[in-house]
N, C-alpha and C positions, 0 to 999 in steps of 0.2 A: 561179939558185936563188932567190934575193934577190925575182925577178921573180911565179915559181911560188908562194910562198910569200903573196905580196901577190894574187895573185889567189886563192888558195884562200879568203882571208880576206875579200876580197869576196862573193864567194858563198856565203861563211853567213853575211853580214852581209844578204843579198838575202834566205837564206831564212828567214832569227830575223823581221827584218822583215815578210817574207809571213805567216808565220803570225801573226804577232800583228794583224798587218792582217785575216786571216781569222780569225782569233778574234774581234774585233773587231766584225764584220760576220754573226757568225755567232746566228741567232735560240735563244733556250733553249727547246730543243723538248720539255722536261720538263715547260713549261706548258701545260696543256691549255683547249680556247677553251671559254665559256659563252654561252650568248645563253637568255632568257628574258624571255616575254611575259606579261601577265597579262591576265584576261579576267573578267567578272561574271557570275552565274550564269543570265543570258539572252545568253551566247555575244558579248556585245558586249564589244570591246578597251577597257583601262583606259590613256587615252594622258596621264593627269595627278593629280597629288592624291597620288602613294603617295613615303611615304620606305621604299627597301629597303638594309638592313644585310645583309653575308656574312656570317656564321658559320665560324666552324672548333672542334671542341671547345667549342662554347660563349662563345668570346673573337668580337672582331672581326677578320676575317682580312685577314692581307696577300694584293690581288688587285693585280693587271697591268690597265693598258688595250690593251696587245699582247704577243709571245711576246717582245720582243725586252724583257722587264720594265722597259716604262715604267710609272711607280706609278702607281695609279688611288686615288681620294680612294673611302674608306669609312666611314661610310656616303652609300648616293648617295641626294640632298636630292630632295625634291620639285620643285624649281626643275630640275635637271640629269633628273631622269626625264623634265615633261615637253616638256625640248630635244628632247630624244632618243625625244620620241614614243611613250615605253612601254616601247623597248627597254633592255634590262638587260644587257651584253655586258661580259663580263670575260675574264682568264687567270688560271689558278690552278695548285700542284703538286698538288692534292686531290685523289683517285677523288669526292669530292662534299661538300655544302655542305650549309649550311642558310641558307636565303635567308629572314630575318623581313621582313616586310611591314605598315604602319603605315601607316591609312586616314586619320588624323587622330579617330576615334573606334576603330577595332579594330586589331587586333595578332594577324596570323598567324605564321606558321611552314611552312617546307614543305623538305623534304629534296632537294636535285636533283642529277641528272648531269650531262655531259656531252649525254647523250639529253634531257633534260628540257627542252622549249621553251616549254609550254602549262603556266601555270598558272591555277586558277580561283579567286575568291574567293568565299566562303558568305557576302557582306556582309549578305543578306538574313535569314539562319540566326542570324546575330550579334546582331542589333538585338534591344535591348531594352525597343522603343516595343509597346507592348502594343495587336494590333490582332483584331476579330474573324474568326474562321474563314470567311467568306462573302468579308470583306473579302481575304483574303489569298488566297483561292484565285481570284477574280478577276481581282486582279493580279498573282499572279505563277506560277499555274499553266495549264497547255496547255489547250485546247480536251479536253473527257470525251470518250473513244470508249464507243460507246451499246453493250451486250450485252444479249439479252435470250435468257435459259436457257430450253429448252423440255424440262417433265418426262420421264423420267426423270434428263436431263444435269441433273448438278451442279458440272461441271468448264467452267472458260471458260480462254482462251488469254490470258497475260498481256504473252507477248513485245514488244520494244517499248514496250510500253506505263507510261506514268505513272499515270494519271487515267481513271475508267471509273467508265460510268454501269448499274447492274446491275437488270436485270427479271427476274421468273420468271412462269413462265405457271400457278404452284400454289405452294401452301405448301412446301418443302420445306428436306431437312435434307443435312447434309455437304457444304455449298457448301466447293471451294476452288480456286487458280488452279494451272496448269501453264504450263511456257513459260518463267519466270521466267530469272533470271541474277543470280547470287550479289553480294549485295548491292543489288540492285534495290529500289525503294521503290515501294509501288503502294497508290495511295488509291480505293478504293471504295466510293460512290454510291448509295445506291437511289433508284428514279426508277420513272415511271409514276404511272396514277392509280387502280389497283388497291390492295389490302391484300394481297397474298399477302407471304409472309414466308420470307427466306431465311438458314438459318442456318449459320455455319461452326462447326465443333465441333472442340472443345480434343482434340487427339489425334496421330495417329504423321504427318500433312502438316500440321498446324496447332498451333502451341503458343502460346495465346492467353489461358491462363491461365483461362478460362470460356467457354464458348459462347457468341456473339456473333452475335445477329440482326438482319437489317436488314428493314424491312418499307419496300414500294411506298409511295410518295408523300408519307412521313416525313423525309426528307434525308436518313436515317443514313449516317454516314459514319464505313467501317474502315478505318486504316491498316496495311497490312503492309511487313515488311522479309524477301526471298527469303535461306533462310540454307543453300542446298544450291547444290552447283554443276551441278545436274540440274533444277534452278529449281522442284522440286516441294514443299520445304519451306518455311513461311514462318511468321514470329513475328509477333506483334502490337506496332504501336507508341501504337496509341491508340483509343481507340473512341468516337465523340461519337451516344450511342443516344437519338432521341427520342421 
């Protein structure tokens, strides 16, 4: 009896053991992984220079360097981003964060998931060095794709596109783009060595606050921002007429 007794007691003394041993060993699958990269707004990776802080509710949040919640130092210094080449890799118990980012001169913010790999920074948007319009679109805008409207078309195709250089072969009126994609930004050009004159008019595609002509071989250059998800409406964001 004496003997049955002594072994039963062994083997829950095997199984208290196991489990705790397996608890032990066992990862907090509650946390969920993050990895995120940051990128400049010519697509090129930022692999040094940024201190990025978590967020939780506003506070600095407690993140993991694995699932198994070993503590990870926040916020991660500019020295430690770039060991780590740019990457940003955390665990968290969050559905999501807010990840501030600190250029040494700008201070973003940006909301992420678990999805969220790619982040971009507006460094360019940010600066407060005061530079001319010629200047800046030199540097840091794409190559113009050339249009040139032949009467009676007043309508050009904007898809894809950024920057565009706009001809018409007459004077003409109710110029405006189609194609667009909701929130699109699209800078137009006039160009040639002609005077013909093309105008977009404030109305049900265009809300520009005044009618807004660009004439051939003047530079003028309009800003639009596409505000339909049919990419046929578009707002004005600035008009440089000369």
């Amino acid at each position: 009896m004496r003997g049955r007794k002594a072994l039963i007691a062994l083997v829950m003394v095997a199984i208290i053991a196991g489990s705790i041993f397996f608890a032990i060993g066992q990862s907090n699958y509650a946390l969920r992984p993050y990895v995120v990269y940051f990128f400049d707004e010519n697509g090129q990776q930022i692999t040094s220079g940024l201190t990025v802080t978590i967020l939780s509710s506003g506070s600095t949040a407690t993140v993991y360097s694995n699932e198994n919640s070993t503590s990870l130092t926040n916020p991660i210094t500019s020295t430690v981003f770039g060991t780590n080449t740019g990457q940003v890799k955390w665990y968290g118990d969050q559905t999501s964060y807010v990840v501030r980012v600190d250029d040494g001169t700008n201070i973003f913010e940006f909301t992420v998931t678990t999805r969220t790999h790619k982040i971009v920074l507006p460094i360019y948007l940010a600066t407060t060095k005061e530079i001319s319009l010629a200047s800046f679109m030199s540097l840091h805008l794409p190559t113009a794709t050339a249009v040139s409207v032949t009467s009676p078309t007043v309508t050009f195709d904007a898809s894809e596109k950024f920057r565009i250089t706009l001809a018409s072969d007459a004077n003409q009126t109710g110029f405006y783009p189609t194609g667009g994609e909701l929130n699109q930004v699209l800078l137009i050009e006039s160009y040639g060595t002609g005077s013909n004159t093309m105008r977009f008019d404030d109305g049900t595609s265009m809300t520009i606050g005044a009618n807004a002509t660009l004439t051939e071989s003047q530079g003028d250059v309009l800003c639009l921002i596409c505000t339909s998800a049919d990419g046929d409406e578009w707002r004005e964001l600035f008009l440089a007429d000369n």
